[in-house]
N, C-alpha and C positions, 0 to 999 in steps of 0.2 A: 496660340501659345497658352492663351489662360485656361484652354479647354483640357490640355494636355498637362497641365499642373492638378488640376483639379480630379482628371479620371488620376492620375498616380496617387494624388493623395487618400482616393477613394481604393483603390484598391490596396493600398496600406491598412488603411482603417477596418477592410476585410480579412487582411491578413493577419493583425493584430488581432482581433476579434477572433478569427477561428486558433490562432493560437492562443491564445485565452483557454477558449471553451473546449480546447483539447488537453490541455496541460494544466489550466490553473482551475477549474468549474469545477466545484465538486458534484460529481454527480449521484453520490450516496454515500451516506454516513449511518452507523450503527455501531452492537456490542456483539461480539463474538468470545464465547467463553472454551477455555477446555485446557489440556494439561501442557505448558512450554516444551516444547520438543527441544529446539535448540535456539540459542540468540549469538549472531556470528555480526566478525566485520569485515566486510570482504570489498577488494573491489580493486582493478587493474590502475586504473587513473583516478576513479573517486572512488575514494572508501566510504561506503554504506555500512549501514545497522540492518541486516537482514533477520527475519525469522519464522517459526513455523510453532501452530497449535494444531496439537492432536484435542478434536472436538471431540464429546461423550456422543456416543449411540454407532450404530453401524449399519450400513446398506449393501444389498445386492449389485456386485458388479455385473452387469448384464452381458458382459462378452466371456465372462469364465463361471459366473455362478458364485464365484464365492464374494466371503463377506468384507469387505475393506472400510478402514474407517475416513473418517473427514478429514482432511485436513486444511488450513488457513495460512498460506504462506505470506506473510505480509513485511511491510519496511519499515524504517522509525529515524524520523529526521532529530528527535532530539535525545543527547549525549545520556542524558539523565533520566530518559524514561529505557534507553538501552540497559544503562548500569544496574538499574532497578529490573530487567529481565535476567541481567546475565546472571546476577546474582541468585536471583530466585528459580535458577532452573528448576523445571522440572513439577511445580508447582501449577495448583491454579488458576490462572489468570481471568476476568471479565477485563477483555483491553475495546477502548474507543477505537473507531478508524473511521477513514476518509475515502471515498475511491474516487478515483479522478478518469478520465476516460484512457489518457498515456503514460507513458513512462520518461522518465525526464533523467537525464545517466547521475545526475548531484542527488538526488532526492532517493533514490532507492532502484531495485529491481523488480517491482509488482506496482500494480496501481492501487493496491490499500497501503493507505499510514496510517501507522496506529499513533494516534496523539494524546492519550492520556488512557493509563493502568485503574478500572473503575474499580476493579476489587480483585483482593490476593487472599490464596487461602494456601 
């Protein structure tokens, strides 16, 4: 019996663990800059801060040849770094983010959050 306590708690402790490192780990952080496309709040049963930056420069799509530009669609857990997008459409943006390896349905629809606005122009 004590062996059978011990593999379930061990297998807990794995399962906690990889949902961790799926959901909470960040597995890269940076600054992505370029012009706010849009800042929306959408969502069936949890409403998110979603958005999207159109980045400076343009590349070869390699199935049609022509030019498309970048785009950075990311989520924003907090109310007051939304407000400060929505407001500023259209603008500037150097925004912080996080990327985490999943999607979590409370937290957003991508796995970058953008946790803090580095610079507005």
């Amino acid at each position: 019996m004590k062996y059978v306590w011990m593999s379930l708690i061990a297998i807990l402790l794995v399962l906690a663990g990889v949902f961790y490192y799926r959901y909470y780990f960040v597995f890269g952080e940076g600054v992505k800059s370029g012009v706010l496309n849009y800042a929306v709040k959408k969502g069936n049963i949890f409403k998110t801060y979603e958005g999207k930056l159109i980045q400076q420069g343009f590349g070869a799509n390699p199935r049609t040849g022509n030019l498309t530009s970048y785009e950075f669609e990311f989520s924003v857990e907090d109310e007051a770094i939304f407000k400060q997008l929505e407001i500023n459409n259209g603008k500037t943006f150097d925004l912080h983010y996080k990327e985490y390896h999943g999607v979590l349905p409370w937290r957003g629809n991508t796995t970058y959050i953008v946790d803090r606005v580095v610079n507005m122009k």
